[in-house]
C-alpha positions in Angstrom: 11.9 -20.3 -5.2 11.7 -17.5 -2.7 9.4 -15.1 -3.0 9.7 -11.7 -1.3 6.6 -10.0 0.2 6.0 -5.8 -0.8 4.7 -5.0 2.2 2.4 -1.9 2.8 4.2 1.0 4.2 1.0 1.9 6.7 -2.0 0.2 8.1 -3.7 2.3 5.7 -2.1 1.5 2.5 -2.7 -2.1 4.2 -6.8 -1.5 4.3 -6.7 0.5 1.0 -5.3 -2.5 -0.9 -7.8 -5.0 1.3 -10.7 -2.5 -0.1 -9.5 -2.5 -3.6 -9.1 -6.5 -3.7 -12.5 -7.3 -2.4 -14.6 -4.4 -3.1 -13.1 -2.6 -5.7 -16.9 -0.2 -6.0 -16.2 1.2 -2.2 -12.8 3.0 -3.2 -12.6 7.2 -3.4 -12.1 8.5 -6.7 -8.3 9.5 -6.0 -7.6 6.3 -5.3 -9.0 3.9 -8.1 -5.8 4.2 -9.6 -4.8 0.9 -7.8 -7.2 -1.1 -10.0 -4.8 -1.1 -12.6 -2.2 -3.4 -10.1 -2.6 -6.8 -10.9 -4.6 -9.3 -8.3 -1.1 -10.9 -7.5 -0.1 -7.8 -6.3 -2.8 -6.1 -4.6 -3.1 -9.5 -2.7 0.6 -9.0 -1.4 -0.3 -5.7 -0.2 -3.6 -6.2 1.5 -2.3 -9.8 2.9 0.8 -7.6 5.0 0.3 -8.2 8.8 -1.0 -5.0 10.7 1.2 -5.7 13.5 4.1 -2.9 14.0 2.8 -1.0 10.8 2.2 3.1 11.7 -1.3 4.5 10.9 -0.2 6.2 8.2 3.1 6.5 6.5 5.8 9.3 7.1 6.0 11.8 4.4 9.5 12.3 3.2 10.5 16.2 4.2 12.3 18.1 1.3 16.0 18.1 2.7 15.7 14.5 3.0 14.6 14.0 -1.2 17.8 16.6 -1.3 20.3 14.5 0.4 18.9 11.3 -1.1 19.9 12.5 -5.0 
């Protein structure tokens, strides 16, 4: 069975997810919303290799959401 990987989209999404898998009490309010992800899953994200990840993700700008549907 093969099982594919979600990676995190940024290094901080990566450290966000490490945070919320290990020290759940250190998280800001806006983001305790993770704690509802299972531990399967917030291990997937916080276990995604730094390496060639951007600081932060690229927000999508409004002509692309237009084109995309």
């Amino acid at each position: 069975m093969i099982r594919h990987r979600m990676p995190a989209t940024s290094q901080s999404q990566q450290e966000m997810m490490a945070i919320a898998e290990h020290a759940p009490g250190k998280l800001y309010k806006k983001n305790k919303g993770v704690l509802k992800m299972g531990a399967a899953k917030l291990h997937e994200f916080a276990s995604t290799k730094r390496k060639g990840l951007p600081m932060k993700a690229k927000s999508a700008s409004v002509a692309d959401m237009m084109e995309a549907g």
